[in-house]
C-alpha positions in Angstrom: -39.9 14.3 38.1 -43.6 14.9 37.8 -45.9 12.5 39.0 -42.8 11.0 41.9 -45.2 11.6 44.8 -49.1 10.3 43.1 -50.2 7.7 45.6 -49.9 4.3 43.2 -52.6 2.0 43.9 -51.6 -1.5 44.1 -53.5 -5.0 44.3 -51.9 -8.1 45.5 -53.1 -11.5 44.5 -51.8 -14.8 45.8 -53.2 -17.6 47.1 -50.6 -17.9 50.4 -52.1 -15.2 52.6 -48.6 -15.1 54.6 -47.5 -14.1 51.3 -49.6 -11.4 50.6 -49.0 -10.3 54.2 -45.5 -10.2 53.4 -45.0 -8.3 50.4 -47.3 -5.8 51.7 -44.9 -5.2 55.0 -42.3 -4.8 52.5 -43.9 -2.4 50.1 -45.1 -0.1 53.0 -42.0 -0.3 54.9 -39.3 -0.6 53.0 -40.0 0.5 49.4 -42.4 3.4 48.6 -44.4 5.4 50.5 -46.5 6.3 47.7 -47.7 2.9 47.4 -51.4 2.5 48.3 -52.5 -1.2 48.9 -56.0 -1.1 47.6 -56.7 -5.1 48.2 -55.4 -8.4 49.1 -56.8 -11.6 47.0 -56.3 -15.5 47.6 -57.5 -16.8 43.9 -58.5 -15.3 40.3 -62.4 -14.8 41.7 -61.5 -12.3 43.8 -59.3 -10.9 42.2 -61.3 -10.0 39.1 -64.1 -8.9 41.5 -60.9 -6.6 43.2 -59.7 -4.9 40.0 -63.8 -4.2 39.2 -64.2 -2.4 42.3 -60.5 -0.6 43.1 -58.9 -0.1 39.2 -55.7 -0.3 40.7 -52.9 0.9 38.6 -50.9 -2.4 39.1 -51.1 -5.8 40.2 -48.4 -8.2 41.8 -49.8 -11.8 41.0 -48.5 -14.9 42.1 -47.8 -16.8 38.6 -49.5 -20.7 40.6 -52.7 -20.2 42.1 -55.9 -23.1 42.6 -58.1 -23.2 39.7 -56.5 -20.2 36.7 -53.0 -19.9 36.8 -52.1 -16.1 35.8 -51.4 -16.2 32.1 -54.6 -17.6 31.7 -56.5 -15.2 34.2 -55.0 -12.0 32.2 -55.8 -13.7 29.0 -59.7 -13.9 30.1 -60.0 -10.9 31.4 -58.5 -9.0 28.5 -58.1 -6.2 28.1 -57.2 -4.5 30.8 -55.6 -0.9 32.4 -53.2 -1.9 34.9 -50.0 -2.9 34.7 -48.4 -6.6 35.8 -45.5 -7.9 38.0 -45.3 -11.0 38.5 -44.3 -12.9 41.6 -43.0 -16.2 41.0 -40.7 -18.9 42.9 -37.4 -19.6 40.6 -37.9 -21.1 37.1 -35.0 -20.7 35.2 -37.4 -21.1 31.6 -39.6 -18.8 32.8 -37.5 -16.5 34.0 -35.7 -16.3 30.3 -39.4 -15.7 28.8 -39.7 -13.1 31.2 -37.0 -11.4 30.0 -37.7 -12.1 26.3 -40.8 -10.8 26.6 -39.5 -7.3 28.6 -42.4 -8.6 31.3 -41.7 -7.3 34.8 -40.9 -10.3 37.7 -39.7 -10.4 41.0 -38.8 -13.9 42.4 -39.9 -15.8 46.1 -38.7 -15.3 48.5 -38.6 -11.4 48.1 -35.5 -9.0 47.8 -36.0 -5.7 48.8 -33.5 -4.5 46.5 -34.9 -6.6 43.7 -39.1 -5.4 44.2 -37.5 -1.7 44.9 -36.2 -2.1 41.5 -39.3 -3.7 40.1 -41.5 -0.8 41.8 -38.7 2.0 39.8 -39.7 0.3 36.7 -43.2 0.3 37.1 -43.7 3.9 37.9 -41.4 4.8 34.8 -43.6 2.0 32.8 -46.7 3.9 33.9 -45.3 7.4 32.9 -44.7 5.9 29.5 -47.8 3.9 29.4 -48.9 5.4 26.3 -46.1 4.5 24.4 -46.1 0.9 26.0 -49.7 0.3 25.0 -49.4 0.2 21.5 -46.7 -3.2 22.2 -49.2 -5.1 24.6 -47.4 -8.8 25.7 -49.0 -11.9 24.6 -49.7 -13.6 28.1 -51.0 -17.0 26.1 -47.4 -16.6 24.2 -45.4 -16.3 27.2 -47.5 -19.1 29.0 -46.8 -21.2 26.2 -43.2 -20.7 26.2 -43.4 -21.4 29.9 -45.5 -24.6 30.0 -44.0 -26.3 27.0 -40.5 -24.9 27.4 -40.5 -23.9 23.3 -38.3 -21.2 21.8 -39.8 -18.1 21.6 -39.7 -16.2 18.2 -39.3 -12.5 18.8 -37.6 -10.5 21.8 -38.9 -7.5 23.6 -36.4 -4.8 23.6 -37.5 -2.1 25.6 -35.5 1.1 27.1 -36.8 4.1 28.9 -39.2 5.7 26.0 -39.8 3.2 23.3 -40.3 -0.4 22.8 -39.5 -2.6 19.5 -40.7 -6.1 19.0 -38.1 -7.4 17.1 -38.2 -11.2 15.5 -34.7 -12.7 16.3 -33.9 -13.2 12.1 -34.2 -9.4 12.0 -31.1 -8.7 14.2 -28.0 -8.3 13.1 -25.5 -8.5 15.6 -25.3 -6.9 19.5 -22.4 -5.2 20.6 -21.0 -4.4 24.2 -20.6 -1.1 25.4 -19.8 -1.0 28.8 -22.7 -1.9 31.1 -24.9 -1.6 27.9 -25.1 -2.8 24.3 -26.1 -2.2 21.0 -28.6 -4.1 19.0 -28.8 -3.4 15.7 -32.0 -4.7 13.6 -34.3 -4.4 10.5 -37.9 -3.5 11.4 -39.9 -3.4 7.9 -37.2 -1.8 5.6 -35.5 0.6 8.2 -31.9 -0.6 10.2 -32.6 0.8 13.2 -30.7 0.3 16.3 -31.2 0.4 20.4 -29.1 0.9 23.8 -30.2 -1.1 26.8 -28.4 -1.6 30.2 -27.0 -5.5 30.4 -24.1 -7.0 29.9 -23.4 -8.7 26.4 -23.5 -12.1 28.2 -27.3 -11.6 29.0 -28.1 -11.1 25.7 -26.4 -14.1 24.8 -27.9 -16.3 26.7 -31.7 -15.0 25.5 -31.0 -15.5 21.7 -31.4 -18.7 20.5 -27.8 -20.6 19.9 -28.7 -22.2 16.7 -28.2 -18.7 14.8 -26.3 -16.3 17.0 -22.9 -16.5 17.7 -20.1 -14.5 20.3 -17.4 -13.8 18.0 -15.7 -11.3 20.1 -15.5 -10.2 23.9 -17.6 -6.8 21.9 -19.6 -8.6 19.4 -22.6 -11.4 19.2 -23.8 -11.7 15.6 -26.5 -13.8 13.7 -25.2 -15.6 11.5 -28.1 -15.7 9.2 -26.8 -12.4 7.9 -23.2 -13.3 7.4 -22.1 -12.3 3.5 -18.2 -12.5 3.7 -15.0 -13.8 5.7 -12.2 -11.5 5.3 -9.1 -13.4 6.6 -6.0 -10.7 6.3 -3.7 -9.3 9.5 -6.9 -9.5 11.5 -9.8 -11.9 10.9 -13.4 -9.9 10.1 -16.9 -11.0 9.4 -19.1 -9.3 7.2 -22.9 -8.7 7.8 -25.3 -7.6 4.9 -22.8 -6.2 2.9 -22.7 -3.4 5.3 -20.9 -3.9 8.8 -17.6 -5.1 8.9 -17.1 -6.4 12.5 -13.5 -7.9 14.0 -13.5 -11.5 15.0 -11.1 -12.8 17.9 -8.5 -15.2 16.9 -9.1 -17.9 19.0 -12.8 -17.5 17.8 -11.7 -17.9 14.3 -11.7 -21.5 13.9 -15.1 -22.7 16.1 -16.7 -19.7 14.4 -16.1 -21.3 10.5 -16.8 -24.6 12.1 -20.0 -23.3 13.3 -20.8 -21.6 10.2 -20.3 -24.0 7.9 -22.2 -26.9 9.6 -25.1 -24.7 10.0 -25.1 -24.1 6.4 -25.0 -20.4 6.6 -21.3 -19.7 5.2 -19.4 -21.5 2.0 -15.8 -20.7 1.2 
């Protein structure tokens, strides 16, 4: 592809020099030799006085440092070119906002495998960076989710060439296909719909329980949209008046249960 060999100039900022020393071994070594360490910084101050002078094209920051964590460094030195990964020790909320919000990640202590994955979907991100732009992330949003563990509104869904910011009421149901799935979803007055690799599992555990519901090994639905119960040779739910989608029979039950003490569904 064009562009696979353009020297990608990186800054890394975290406030554990040993750390910085050694996920810049790892880049040069083991992950891309196109990757062009243009500076190492210990706290948001230098940083900011890093990006001035080197406009690197992306920047792994730690997410904990003295002084400005990162959310709140991006947010005051908005807006900016480059794009972020962040580097972050296991949080299992923040890792789900992460992925809510599409934001790019890679945990301590470092895989090779995972920040050779990260550094794939940064180059693509960059390719597409014009199309990304017009979807900029909320750092303050995603630092709120983070700090006061709250439930996030709207998902990210973002595949190879577009991104949709889609509120969570607006989707209609996700379906498994293979090591991918469907999300189908209303963005103003158009259904539109969207492949992205995961399994359906993933997805289930991002949207918020209280509204979504696995009603099939191939089908997670929001049950804000449920019209109709259609209980003949096979059981079958039906969404807007429009999709008619097969519910498993030992799902049945929990599933009318579940309905009908959330108040979305009356017999």
């Amino acid at each position: 592809m064009p562009g696979d060999h353009v020297p990608l100039n990186v800054l890394i900022v975290d406030d554990e020099m040993e750390a910085c020393a050694n996920l810049q071994h790892i880049l040069n070594e083991y992950v891309d030799k196109d990757i062009n360490i243009v500076g190492i910084a210990n706290n948001t101050r230098d940083a900011e006085a890093a990006i001035a002078k080197a406009a690197p094209a992306a920047v792994f920051l730690d997410i904990e440092m003295p002084n400005e964590n990162a959310f709140h460094f991006l947010e005051r030195i908005a807006p900016f070119n480059f794009e972020v990964i962040f580097v972050t020790a296991y949080d299992e909320y923040a890792v789900k906002a992460f992925k809510l919000n599409a934001v790019d990640y890679i945990l301590k202590p470092i895989s090779i495998t995972e920040l050779n994955q990260a550094v794939h979907k940064l180059k693509e991100k960059i390719r597409y960076k014009s199309i990304l732009s017009e979807n900029s992330v909320s750092y303050a949003e995603i630092s709120n989710q983070v700090s006061n563990k709250i439930k996030g509104q709207k998902i990210t869904l973002k595949d190879s060439n577009s991104i949709e910011v889609v509120e969570f009421r607006n989707i209609y149901f996700v379906e498994a296909q293979g090591s991918y799935v469907r999300i189908l979803f209303l963005k103003g007055s158009e259904i539109k719909e969207i492949t992205l690799s995961g399994s359906l599992t993933d997805y289930e555990e991002l949207m918020p329980a209280d509204i979504f519901y696995r009603i099939h090994k191939s089908y997670l639905i929001n049950c804000i949209h449920v019209k109709k119960i259609l209980k003949d040779e096979y059981s079958q739910v039906v969404i807007r008046d429009i999709y008619t989608l097969p519910i498993s029979r030992r799902r049945y039950a929990p599933l009318l249960q579940f309905l009908k003490s959330n108040d979305y569904y009356h017999e």
